[in-house]
N, C-alpha and C positions, 0 to 999 in steps of 0.2 A: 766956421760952419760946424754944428754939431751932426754925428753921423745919426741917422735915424734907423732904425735893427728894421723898419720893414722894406728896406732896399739892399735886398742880397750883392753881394759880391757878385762879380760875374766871369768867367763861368760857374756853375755850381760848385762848392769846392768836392774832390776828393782824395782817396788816402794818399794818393799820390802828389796831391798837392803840400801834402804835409813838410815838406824840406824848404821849399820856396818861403811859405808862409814861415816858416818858423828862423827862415835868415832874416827875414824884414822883421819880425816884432824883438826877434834877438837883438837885431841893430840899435845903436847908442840912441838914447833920448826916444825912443821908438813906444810906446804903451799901448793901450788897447784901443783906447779914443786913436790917437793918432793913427793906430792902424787902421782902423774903420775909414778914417778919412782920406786917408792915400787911397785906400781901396776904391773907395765913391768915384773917386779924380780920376785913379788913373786903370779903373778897373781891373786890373789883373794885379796877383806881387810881385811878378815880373819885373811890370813897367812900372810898380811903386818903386823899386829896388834902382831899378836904372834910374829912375828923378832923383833919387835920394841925395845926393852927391851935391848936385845945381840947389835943390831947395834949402840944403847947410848952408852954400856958399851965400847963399841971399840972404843968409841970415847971420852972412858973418861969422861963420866957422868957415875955417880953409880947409884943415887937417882932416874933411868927416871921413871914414868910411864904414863901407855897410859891414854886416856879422860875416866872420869870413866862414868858407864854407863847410871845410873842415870843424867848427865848432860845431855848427850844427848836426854836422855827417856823427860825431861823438855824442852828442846829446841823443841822436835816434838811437845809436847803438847801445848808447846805457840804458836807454829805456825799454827797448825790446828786452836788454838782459835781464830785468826785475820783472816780467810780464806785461808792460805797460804797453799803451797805444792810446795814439796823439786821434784827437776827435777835434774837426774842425769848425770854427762856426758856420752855422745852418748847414750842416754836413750831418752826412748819417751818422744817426744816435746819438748827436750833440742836443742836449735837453732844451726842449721848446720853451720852456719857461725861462731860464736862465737866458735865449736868444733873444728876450723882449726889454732886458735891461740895455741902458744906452752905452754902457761900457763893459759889454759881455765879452769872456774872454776868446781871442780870436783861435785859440788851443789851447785846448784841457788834455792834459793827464791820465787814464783812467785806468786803474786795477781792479780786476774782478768783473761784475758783472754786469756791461754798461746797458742793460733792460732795464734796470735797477731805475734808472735815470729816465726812462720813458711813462714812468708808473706816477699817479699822482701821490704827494708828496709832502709832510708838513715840517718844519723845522723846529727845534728841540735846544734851547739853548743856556745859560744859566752858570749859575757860580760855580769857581774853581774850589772852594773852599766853603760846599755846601753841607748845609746840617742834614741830621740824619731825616727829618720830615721832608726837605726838600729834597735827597735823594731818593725817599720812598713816592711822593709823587713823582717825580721825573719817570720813577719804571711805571709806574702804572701807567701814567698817562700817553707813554710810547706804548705800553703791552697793548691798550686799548687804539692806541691810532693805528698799529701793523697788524693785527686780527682783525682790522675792518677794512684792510687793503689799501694801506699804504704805506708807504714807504718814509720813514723818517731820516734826516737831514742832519748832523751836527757837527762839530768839530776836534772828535777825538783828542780833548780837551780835558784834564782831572776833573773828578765833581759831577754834573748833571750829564754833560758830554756824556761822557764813560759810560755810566750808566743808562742813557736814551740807547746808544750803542747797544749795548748788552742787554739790553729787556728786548730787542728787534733784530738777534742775531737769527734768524730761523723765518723772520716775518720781510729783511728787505730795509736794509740800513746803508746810510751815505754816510761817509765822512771826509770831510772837506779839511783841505790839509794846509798851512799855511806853509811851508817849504816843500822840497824838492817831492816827486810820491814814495819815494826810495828812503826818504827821511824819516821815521819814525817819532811825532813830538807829543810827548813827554816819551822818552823809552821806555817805560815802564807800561805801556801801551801796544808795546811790541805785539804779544799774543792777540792781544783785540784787533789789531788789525792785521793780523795773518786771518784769523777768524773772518773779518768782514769782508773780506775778498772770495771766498768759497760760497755769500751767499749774497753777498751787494758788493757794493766799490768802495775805494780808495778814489778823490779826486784833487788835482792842484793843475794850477796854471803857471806854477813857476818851474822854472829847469830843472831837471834832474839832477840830483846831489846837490842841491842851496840849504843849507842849514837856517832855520828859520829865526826870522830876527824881531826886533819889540816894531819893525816901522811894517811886517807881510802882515799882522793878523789883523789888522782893519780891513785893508785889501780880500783877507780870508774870510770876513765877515760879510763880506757883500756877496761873496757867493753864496751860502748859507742858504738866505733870505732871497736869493735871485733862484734856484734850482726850487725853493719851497712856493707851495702857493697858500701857503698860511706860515705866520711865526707864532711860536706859543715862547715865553719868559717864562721861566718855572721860579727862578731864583737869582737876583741882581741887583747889586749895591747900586746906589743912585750914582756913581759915576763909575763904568765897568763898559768891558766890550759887548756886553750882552745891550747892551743898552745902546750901541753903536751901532749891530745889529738891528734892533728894532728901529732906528730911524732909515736904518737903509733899508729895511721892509717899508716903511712908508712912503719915502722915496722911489720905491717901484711897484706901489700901489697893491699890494700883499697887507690881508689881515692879519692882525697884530692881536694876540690876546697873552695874558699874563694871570699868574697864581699871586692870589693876594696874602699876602702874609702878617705879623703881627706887628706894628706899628713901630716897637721898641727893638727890632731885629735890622741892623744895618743891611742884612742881607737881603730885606725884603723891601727895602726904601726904592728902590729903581720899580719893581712889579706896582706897586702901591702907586707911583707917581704913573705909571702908563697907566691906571686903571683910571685915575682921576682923569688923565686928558685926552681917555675915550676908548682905551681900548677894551675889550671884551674879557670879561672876569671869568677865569674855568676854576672849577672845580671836580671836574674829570672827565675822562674823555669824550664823553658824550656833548659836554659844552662845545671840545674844539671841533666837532664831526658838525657840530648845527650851525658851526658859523660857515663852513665851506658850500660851494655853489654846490646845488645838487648831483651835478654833473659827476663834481670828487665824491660825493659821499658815498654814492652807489657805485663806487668801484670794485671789481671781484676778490673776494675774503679770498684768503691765503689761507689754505690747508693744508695742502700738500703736507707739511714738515709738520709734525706735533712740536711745539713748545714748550720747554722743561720750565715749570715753574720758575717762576723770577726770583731773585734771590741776590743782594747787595755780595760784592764783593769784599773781600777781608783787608784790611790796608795791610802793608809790611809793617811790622813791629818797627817800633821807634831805635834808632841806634843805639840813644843813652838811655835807653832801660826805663824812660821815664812814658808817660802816656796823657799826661793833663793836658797836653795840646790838642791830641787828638779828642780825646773826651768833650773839651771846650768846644772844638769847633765844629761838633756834632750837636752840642746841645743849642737849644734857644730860648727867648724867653718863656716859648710854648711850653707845657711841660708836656712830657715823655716820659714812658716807664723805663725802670730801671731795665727790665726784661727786653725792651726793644734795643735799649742802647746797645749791651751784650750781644744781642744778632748781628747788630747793625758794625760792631768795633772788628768782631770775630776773634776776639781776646779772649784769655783765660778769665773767669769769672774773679779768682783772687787777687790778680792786678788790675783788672778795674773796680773790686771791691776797695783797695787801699787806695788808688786812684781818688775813689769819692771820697773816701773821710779826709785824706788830706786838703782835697779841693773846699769840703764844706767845712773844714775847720780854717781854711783860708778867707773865707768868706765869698767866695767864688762861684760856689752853686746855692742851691738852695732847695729843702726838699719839701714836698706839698705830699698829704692827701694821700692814701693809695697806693705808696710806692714810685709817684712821680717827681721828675727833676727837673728845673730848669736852671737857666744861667741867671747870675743873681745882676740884679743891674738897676 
């Protein structure tokens, strides 16, 4: 029997329910569907927690037992020590949107500012190893979704992430975590997310201290798209988690729009194939505000804070003194000026001037017209 999100638990949960609930989904073989469905059965986590034991043995486990208490008693306590607190399903401040998917999680995570989470919302998702036109869309097209009053969605992720983050640090940003909230991934990420906690949240549904591994960020990606009431694709190779994302926006009946990009760009093969089989083509913010119900669109602008001009972050200098990767994997077949590139690397102008001649005597780049580059291919 699948659990259905418009039959609450009963009684209502609250913060004080937080311990109970969090022995039962801790317990072995325990997930969020199964938790829902104990809950249906046996109404309280109480008396899920006392079945638990009988409904193993009937399935031929002898040895079950449930999360002992103490683990959890140490999960609460690390979580209070990093600022955290546990929001329960259909619990206050648990996001209504994320409540409507069929395997919502029964306990989220949250650091910083969980109003952030009440606000309508769109999600922002996209390559890790995106070129510089696809990270200058990704800020615009967050600058323009959080100045029109919402809140943007992603996964503190290298690449689009990062940057959705940081164009909406002042306007009301989520990021959605695939390990513990205490975990930091990519570390290099560290400041961004002490940053988005003073002005939105930090979110995960996995324990406290889990280091994040390649099987949580699918899992990560359903929230995503569960908390957003639209997903936009900026930038996504045709087989990428961005792309995993967006079917599990479709799966829980969230519009789906994508940035269409140049035919010959691996990066833009995933965007290109959602446009073909229906999704909504933006080309800036203003597409993704007309696809949302009227209801989101006339949400109240965010003032309050002025907004420092947006502006790409500088990547760390390459260890081996070399820079053709990072050059490369900024440019695309699109061309780009030279001038942008230089904004966009935040390098010295002389090593990525020797940068190019080596690359275009490589036969690597290629230079057009004007002062434009692209990748030669």
């Amino acid at each position: 029997m699948e659990f259905l999100p418009s039959t609450p638990p009963h009684p209502p949960p609250t913060e004080e329910d937080a311990f109970v609930w969090l022995r039962l989904l801790r317990s072995r073989r325990v997930g969020p569907t199964t938790f829902h469905r104990l809950m249906a059965e046996h109404g309280t986590a109480s008396d899920a927690l006392a079945a638990l034991p009988k409904i193993a043995a009937a399935a031929g486990i002898s040895d079950y037992a449930t999360c002992p208490p103490a683990v959890v008693r140490a999960e609460l306590e690390a979580g209070h020590a990093v600022g955290a607190r546990p929001l329960l399903f259909l619990g206050p401040g648990y996001p209504k949107a994320l409540a409507e998917i069929a395997d919502a999680p029964p306990v989220l995570w949250v650091r910083g500012d969980i109003g952030v989470l009440s606000r309508p919302s769109v999600g922002l998702v996209g390559a890790r190893n995106a070129s510089s036109l696809g990270l200058r869309m990704a800020r615009s097209l967050a600058d323009g979704i959080g100045r029109a009053g919402h809140a943007t969605v992603s996964g503190l992720a290298r690449g689009i992430d990062t940057e959705v983050h940081r164009a909406t640090l002042y306007t009301g940003t989520v990021a959605v975590m695939a390990g513990g909230i205490d975990v930091i991934y990519p570390a290099e990420n560290a400041d961004l997310a002490a940053r988005i906690i003073e002005t939105g949240c930090l979110v995960s549904e996995q324990p406290i201290g889990l280091k994040p591994q390649a099987r949580h960020f699918p899992r990560r990606n359903r929230l995503i798209s569960g908390i957003s009431h639209a997903l936009v694709v900026v930038e996504a190779a045709a087989k990428s988690g961005s792309l995993i994302t967006a079917r599990d926006a479709l799966d829980q009946g969230r519009e789906v729009l994508a940035v269409p990009g140049h035919p010959f760009d691996a990066r833009a093969a995933g965007c290109n194939l959602l446009i073909r089989d229906g999704a909504t083509l933006v080309r800036g913010p203003a597409d993704v505000l007309a696809a949302l119900p009227d209801a989101l669109v006339h949400a109240p602008r965010r003032t309050a804070t002025p907004a420092p001009a947006v502006a790409p972050a500088a990547p760390a200098p390459p260890a081996s003194g070399r820079i053709d990767d990072h050059v490369l994997e900024r440019l695309g077949p699109s061309p780009m000026s030279e001038d942008q590139l230089l904004r966009d690397l935040g390098l010295p102008a002389g090593q990525v001037s020797d940068c190019l001649t080596r690359l275009e005597l490589d036969g690597l780049i290629e230079r057009d017209g004007g002062g434009l580059l692209r990748r030669a291919g």
